[in-house]
C-alpha positions in Angstrom: 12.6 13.4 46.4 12.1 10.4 49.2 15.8 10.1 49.3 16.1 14.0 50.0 13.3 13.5 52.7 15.7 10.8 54.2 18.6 12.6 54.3 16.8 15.4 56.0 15.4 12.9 58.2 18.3 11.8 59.6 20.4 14.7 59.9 17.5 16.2 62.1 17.9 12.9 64.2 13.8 12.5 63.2 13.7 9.0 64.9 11.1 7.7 61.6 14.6 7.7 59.8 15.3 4.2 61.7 12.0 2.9 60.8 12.5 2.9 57.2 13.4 -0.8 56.9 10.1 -1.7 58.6 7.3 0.2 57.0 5.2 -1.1 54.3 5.4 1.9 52.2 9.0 2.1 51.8 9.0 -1.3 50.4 9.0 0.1 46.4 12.8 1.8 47.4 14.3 -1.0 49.2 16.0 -2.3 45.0 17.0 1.5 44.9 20.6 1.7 45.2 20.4 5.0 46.3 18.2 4.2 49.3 20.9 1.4 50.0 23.8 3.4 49.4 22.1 6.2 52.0 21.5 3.4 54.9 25.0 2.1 54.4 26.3 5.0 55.2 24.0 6.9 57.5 23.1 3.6 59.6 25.6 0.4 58.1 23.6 -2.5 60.6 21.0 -0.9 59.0 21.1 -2.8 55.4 21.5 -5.8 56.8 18.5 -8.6 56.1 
């Protein structure tokens, strides 16, 4: 469900999308490789620590 939120997020250019390595309560997805695989592709600097 989050990674639907996310994909919706960015395709609507919702500027939280790019926040999502910073907040606190995205911290439980960040070993999901789902969440990684969406960041490398949406965003690739993005997955970098």
């Amino acid at each position: 469900m989050a990674i639907e939120w996310l994909k919706k997020a960015y395709e609507e250019r919702d500027p939280t999308f790019f926040l999502v390595r910073s907040v606190p309560s995205h911290d439980c997805m960040r070993n999901n490789l789902e969440f990684k695989a969406l960041l490398l592709e949406k965003h690739p600097s993005m997955t970098q620590e």
